[in-house]
VOGU-3710 file (C-alpha; in Angstrom, 3 decimals, decimal comma):
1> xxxxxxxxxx> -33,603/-3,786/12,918  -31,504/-5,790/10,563  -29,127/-3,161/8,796  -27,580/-5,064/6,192  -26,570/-2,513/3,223  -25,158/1,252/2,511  -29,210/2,323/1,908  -30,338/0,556/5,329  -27,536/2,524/7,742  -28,318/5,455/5,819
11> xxxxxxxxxx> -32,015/5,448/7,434  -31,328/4,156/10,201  -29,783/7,127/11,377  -32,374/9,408/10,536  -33,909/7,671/14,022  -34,138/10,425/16,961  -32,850/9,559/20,566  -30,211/6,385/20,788  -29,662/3,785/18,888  -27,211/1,019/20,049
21> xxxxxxxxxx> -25,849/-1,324/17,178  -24,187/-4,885/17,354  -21,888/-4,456/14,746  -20,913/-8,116/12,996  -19,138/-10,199/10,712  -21,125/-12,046/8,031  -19,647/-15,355/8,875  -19,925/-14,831/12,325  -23,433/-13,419/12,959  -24,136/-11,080/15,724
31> xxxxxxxxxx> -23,812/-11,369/19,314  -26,623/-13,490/20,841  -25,505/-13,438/24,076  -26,026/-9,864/23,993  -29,915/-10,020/22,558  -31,788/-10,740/26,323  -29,842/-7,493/27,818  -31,220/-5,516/24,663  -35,202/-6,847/25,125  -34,794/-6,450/29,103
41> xxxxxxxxxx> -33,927/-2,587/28,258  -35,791/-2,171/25,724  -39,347/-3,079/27,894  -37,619/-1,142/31,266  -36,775/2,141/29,036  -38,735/2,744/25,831  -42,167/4,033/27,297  -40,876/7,336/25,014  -39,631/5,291/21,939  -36,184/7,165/22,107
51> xxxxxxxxxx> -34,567/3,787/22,719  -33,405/1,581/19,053  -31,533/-1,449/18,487  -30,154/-2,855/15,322  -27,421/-5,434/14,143  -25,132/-4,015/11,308  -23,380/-6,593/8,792  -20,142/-4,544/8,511  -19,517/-6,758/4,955  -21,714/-4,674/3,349
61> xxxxxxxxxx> -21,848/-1,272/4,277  -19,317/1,448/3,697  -18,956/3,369/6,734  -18,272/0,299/8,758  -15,357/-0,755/6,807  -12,903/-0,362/9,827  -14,762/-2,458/11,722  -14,590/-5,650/8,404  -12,670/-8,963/9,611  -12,294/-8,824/13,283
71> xxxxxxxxxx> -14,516/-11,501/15,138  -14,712/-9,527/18,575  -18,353/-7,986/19,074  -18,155/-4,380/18,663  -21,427/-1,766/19,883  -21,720/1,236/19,009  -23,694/4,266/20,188  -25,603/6,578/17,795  -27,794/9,682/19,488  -29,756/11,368/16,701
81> xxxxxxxxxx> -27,514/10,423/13,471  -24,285/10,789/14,975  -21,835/8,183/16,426  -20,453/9,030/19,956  -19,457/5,935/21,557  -17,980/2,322/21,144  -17,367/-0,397/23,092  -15,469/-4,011/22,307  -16,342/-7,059/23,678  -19,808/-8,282/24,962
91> xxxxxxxxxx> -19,292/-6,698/28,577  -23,190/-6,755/29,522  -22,904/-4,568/32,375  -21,069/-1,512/30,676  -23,171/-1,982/27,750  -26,281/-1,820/29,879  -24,446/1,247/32,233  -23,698/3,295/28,951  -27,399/2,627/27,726  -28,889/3,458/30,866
101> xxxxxxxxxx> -26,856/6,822/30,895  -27,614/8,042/27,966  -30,889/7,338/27,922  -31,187/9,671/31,037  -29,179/12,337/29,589  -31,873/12,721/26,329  -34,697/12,143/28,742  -33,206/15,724/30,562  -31,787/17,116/27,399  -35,502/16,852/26,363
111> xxxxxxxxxx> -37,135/18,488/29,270  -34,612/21,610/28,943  -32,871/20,195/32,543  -29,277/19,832/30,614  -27,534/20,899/27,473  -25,908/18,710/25,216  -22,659/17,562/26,317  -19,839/18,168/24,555  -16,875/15,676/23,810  -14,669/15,840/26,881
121> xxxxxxxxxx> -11,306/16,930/25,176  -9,163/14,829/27,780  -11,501/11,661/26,618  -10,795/12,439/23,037  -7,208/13,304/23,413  -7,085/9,580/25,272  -8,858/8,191/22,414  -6,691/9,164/19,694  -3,705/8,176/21,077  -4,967/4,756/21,911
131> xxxxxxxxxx> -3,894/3,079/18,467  -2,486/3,750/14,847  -3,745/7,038/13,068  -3,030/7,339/9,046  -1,896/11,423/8,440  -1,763/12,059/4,780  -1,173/14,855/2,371  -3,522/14,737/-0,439  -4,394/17,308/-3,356  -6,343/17,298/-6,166
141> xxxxxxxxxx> -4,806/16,335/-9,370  -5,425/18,667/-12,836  -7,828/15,890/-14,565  -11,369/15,645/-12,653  -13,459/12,946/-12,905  -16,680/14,046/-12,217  -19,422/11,506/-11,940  -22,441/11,967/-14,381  -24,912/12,868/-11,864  -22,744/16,283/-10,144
151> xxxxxxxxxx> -22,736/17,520/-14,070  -24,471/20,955/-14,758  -25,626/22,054/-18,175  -25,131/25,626/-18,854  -28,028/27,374/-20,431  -27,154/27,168/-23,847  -25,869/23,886/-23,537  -27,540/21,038/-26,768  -27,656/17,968/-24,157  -28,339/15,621/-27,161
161> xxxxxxxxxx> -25,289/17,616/-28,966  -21,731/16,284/-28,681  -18,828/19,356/-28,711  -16,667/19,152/-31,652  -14,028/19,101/-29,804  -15,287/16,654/-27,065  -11,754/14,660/-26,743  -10,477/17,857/-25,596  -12,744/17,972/-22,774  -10,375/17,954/-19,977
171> xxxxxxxxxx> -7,902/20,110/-21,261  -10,303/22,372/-22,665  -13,775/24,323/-21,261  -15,056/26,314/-23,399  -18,667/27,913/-23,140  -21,903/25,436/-24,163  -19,769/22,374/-22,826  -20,747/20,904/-19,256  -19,367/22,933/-16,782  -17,793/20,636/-13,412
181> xxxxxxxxxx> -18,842/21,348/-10,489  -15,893/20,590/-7,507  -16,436/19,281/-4,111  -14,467/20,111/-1,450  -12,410/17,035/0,089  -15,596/16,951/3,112  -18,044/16,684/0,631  -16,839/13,675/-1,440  -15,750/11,906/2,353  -19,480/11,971/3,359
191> xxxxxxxxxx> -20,497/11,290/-0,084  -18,748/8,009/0,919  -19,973/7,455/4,291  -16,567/7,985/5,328  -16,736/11,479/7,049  -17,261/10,337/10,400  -13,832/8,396/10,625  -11,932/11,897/9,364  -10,498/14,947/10,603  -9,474/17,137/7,502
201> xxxxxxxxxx> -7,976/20,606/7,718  -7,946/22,701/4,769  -6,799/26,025/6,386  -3,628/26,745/4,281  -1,914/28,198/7,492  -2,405/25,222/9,891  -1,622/22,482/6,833  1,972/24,423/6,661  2,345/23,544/10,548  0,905/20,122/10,462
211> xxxxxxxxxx> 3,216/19,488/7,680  6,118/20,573/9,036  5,164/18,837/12,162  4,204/15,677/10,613  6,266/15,451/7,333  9,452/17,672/8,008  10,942/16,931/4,923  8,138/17,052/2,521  8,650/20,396/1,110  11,781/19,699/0,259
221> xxxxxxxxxx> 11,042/16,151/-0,903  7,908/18,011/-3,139  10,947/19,535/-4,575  13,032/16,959/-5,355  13,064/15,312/-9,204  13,707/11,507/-8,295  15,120/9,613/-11,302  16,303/5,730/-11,835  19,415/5,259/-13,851  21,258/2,269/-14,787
231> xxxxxxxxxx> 25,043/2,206/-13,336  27,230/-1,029/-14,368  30,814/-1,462/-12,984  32,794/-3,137/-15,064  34,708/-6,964/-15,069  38,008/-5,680/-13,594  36,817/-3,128/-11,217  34,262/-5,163/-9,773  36,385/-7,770/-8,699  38,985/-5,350/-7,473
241> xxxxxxxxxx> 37,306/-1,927/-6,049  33,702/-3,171/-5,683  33,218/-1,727/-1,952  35,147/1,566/-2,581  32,278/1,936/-5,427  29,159/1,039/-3,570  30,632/3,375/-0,489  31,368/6,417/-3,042  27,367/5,507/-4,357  26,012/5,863/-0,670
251> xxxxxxxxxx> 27,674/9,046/-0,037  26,117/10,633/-2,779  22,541/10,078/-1,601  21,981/7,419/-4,287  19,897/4,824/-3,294  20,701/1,342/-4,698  17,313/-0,169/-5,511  18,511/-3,550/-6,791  21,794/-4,905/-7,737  22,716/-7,980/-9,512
261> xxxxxxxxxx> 26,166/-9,477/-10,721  26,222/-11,197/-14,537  28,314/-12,109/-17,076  27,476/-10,249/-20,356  26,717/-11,748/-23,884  28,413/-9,970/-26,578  25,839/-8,641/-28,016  25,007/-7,107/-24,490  28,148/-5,454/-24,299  28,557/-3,961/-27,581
271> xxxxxxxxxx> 25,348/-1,941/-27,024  26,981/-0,887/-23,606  30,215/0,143/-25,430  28,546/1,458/-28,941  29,992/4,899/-27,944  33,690/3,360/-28,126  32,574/1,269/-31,365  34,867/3,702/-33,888  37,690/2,967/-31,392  40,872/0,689/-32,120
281> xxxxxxxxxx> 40,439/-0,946/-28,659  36,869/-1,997/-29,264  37,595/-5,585/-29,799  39,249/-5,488/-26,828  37,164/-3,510/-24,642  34,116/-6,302/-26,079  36,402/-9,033/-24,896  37,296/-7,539/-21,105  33,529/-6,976/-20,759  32,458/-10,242/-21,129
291> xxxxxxxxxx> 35,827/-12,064/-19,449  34,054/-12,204/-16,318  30,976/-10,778/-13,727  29,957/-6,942/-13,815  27,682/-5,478/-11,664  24,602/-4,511/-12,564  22,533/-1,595/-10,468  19,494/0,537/-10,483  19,722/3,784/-8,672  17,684/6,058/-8,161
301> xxxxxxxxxx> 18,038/9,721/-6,759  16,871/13,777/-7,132  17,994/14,185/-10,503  19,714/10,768/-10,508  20,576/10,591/-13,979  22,094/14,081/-14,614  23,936/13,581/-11,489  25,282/9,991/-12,261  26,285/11,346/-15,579  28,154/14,262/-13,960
311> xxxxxxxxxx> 30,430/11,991/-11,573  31,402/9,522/-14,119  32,953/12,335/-16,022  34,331/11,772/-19,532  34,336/8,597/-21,721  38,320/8,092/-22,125  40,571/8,237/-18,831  43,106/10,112/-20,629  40,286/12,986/-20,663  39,204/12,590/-17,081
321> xxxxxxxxxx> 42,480/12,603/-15,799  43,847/15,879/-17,353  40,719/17,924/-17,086  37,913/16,230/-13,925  40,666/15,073/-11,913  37,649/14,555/-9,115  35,609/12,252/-11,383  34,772/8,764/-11,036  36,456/7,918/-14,332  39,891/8,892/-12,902
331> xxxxxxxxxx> 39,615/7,923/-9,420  38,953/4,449/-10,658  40,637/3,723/-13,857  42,347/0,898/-14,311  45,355/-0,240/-16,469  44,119/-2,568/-18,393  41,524/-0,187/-20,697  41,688/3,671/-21,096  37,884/3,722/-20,897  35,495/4,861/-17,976
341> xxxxxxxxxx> 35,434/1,613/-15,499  31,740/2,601/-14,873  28,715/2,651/-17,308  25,564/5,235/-16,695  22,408/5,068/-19,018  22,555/8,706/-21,678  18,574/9,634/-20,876  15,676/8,336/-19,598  14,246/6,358/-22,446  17,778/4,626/-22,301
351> xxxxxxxxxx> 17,855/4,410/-18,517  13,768/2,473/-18,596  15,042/0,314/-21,209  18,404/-1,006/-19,600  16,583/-1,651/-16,398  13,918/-3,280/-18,213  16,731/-5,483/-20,010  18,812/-6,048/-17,451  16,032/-6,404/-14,187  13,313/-7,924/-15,863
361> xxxxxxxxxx> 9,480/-8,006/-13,639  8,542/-11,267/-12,310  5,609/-11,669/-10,414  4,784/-14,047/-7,702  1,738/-14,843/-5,571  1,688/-14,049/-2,212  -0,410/-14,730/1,015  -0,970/-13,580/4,230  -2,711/-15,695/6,217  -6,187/-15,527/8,945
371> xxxxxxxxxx> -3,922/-15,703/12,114  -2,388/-12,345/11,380  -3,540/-9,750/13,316  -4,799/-6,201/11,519  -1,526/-4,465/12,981  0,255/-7,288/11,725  -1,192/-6,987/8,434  -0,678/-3,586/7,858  3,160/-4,281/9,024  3,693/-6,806/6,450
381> xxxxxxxxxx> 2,186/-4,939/3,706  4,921/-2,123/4,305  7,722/-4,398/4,303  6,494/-5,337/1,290  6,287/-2,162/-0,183  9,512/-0,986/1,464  11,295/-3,917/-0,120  10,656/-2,498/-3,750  7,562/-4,922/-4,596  4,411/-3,300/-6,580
391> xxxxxxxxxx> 1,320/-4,983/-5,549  -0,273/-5,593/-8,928  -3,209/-7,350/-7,466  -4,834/-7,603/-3,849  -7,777/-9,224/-2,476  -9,015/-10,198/1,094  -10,693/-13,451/0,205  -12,452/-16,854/2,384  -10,028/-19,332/0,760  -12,241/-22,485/-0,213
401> xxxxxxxxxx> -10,739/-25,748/0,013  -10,358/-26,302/-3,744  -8,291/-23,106/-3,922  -5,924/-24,123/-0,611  -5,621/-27,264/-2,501  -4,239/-25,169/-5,650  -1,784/-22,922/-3,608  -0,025/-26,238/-1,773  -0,732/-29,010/-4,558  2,909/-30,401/-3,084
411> xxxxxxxxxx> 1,236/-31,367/0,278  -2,324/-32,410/-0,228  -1,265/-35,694/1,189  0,967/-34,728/4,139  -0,252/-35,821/7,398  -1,047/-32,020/8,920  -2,602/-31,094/5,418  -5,854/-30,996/7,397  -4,275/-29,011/10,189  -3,303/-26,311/7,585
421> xxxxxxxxxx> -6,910/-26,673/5,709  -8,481/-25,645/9,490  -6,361/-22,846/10,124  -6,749/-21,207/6,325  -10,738/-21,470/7,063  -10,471/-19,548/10,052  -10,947/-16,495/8,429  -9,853/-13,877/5,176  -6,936/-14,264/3,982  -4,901/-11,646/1,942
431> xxxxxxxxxx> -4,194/-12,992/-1,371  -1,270/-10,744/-3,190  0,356/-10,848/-7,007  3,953/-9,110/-6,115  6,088/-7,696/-9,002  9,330/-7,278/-8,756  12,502/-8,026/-10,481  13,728/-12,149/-9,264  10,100/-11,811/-7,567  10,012/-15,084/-6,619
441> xxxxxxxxxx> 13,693/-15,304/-4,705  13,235/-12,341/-3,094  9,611/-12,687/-1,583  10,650/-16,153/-0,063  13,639/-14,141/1,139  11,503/-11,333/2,748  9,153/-14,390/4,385  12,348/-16,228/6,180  12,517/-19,962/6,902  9,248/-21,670/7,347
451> xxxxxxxxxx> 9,969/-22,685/10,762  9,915/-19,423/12,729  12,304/-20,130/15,130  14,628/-20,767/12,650  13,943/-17,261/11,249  14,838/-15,591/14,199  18,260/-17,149/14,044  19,173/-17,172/10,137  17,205/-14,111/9,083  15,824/-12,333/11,928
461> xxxxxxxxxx> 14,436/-9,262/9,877  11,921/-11,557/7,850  8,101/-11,403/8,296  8,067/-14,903/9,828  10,843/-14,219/12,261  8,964/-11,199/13,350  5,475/-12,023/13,556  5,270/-15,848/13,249  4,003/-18,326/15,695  4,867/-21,871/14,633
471> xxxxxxxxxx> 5,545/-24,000/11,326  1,635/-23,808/10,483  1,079/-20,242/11,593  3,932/-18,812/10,284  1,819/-16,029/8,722  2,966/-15,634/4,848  3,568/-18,212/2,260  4,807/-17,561/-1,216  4,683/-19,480/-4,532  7,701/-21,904/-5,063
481> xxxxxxxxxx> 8,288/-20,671/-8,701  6,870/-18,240/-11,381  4,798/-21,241/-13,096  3,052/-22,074/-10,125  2,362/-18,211/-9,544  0,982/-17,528/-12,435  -0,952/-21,098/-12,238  -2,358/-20,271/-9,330  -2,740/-16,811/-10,001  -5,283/-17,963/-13,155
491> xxxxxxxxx> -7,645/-19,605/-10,266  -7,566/-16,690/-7,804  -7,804/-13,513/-10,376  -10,466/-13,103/-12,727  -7,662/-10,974/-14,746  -4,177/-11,953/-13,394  -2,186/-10,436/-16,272  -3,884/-7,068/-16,177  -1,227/-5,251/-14,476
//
């Protein structure tokens, strides 16, 4: 049986005894060296028609989505609906030992000589600590959206009728509107054809162990009111107590999410010194703020703003030195201006617009390519997360030539542009838009030198240095600049400036 969509599996296991499926890769087909064992078991073993076979395209259907982009044949076992084995690789003679086994356990099952075995808790503890498991805390947010079809009319409800008051609906349910009806979290899973590759608890006793087991910190973290603020050091106290600031920064749990040193315009540093704009010194407070470099930086902590605000202490030093001796104002005033040395945002709105001024987004187009394993893969895509980049846009894609042709238009007529055409078409590749302030810098930072070698020596904590082979294979690649990101972002995404 050819199983090639969600509808198909669906059926297929409605079938009673086993049914042993070839799982495969569109552009790889399934396992013909595999298809004589099936027909020689299927004539020795299937007097009783309890024996099945089918190949699965794992493109198309939902519940094989684990199983999407990997080229080695994978079977699996299915006895009455349910999945209970796997194996990898086309090993013909423990395929054919598994299918001969199980046959003879339904044939007694059947007869009443044996009861249904049940998962050997050794096998399964052996099982799932054979690779990567994903543990996550998830709860239901206060706004629903309930698919049309799992709606419920009340009695009196006028189908035909809309509410007055229909734009309220989510905040509001009032009688004669359509009442929701919630699934629990194992309902919506199977809904997906997902269920099978879950374990969920929802006992509110063993979640608080679990949790404290597997998240120690997240109650407290649940807690916790993280806020980004804008901090700027200024001209003379960057140049001459830059360390002793970033140290004091770290010690109070802030966390320095980017940093950048500029030289202001005047018109930037007015509006960073409007507060002093009354003062006699203003002129030349606007002229020692734009003499040289500041330091720009985002930071971000539990109520990072409030707190920020609270160690810089007053605006004048005079203040800070007679009344918040402790503050940041007087331990690093300088003699040159009787002003705070250090600059934090007033509130939020101010903080989001500094940092949007002052750390504009970029985005740049990213790629991870075949040769990367799925561990790999996942790797990568948390250094890229855990270097501050939001992944506007992702898609696992077959790269045509014309489109390899528009990421490297610089190369199309180097001698190992063919080399690099055949090692793109080996398989998906993952095709990323990154934002990020300086996008572009800092993702060919985070890839390392194109030679990997060389990335082991000059930045041994890039993604090539880690997980790249040679020049070719040297498993990322990044646009040169933010015009050829976005030009080759146009070809790639039907809506590249959607996010």
């Amino acid at each position: 049986t050819v199983i090639n969509n969600q509808s198909l599996w669906d059926e297929m296991l409605q079938n009673k005894g086993l049914t042993v499926i070839d799982v495969y890769q569109a552009w790889c087909g399934p396992c013909k060296a595999m298809q004589p064992l099936f027909r020689k078991l299927k004539n020795e073993l299937n007097e009783d028609e309890i024996l099945h076979f089918a190949v699965a395209e794992a493109d198309n259907i939902v519940t094989l989505q684990p199983f999407r982009d990997k080229c080695e044949p994978v079977f699996l076992f299915s006895v009455n609906g349910k999945i209970i084995a796997k194996i990898q690789g086309a090993n013909a003679p423990l395929v054919n030992k598994k299918v001969i086994n199980l046959i003879n356990e339904e044939r007694k099952i059947a007869a009443g000589e044996m009861a249904r075995p049940q998962p050997d808790f050794e096998e399964l503890v052996s099982f799932m600590t054979s690779g990567l498991s994903y543990i996550l805390v998830v709860s239901q947010g206060s706004k629903h959206h309930t698919p049309p079809e799992e709606t419920e009319p009340q009695p009196d409800t006028e189908p035909n009728k809309p509410s007055e008051d229909q734009c309220e609906v989510e905040a509001k349910v009032t009688p004669g509107m359509m009442k929701k009806k919630q699934d629990s979290l194992q309902e919506y899973l199977e809904r997906q054809h997902v269920a099978q590759f879950c374990d969920i608890e929802e006992n509110a006793t063993n979640v608080s162990k679990f949790m404290d087991t597997f998240f120690p910190d997240f109650k407290k973290r649940k807690s916790m009111k993280l806020e980004k603020t804008l901090a700027l050091l200024r001209p003379n106290l960057f140049h001459e107590r830059k360390d002793d600031v970033l140290r004091t920064i770290r010690d109070e749990d802030f966390k320095i999410l980017e940093q950048r040193q500029l030289v202001l315009s005047e018109k930037e540093a007015q509006a960073l010194c409007k507060e002093y704009e009354n003062e006699d010194y203003f002129n030349k407070l606007i002229e020692n703020m734009t003499s040289g470099p500041s330091l720009a930086l985002v930071l971000l902590r539990d109520n990072g703003l409030q707190y920020w605000k609270q160690l810089l202490g007053p605006r004048t030093v005079e203040e800070a030195v007679e009344y918040f001796p402790e503050s940041l104002c007087a331990q690093f005033a300088m003699d040159s201006l009787p002003v705070n040395q250090l600059y934090g945002s007033d509130s939020l709105e101010t903080a989001e617009r500094d940092i949007q001024h002052f750390f504009p987004l970029q985005s740049t187009l990213g790629l991870i390519k075949p040769h990367a394993t799925s561990e790999q893969r996942e790797k990568i895509l948390n250094m890229i997360k855990e270097a501050g980049f939001d992944l506007a846009q992702v898609k696992k894609m077959f790269l045509t030539p014309e489109q390899i042709e528009n990421i490297y238009p610089k190369i199309t007529g180097k001698d190992f542009y063919k080399d690099l055409l055949e090692m793109l078409s080996e398989g998906p590749s993952v095709v990323m838009m990154l934002t990020k302030w300086n996008a572009v810098a800092e993702w060919r930072r985070l890839m390392g030198p194109t030679d990997p070698e060389e990335a082991k020596v000059l930045s041994p904590d890039s993604i090539r240095a880690r997980f790249g082979i040679s020049k070719l294979k040297n498993v990322v690649h990044g646009a040169s600049n933010a015009y050829e990101a976005k030009e080759v972002a146009n070809r790639l995404f039907e809506n590249p400036e959607e996010n």
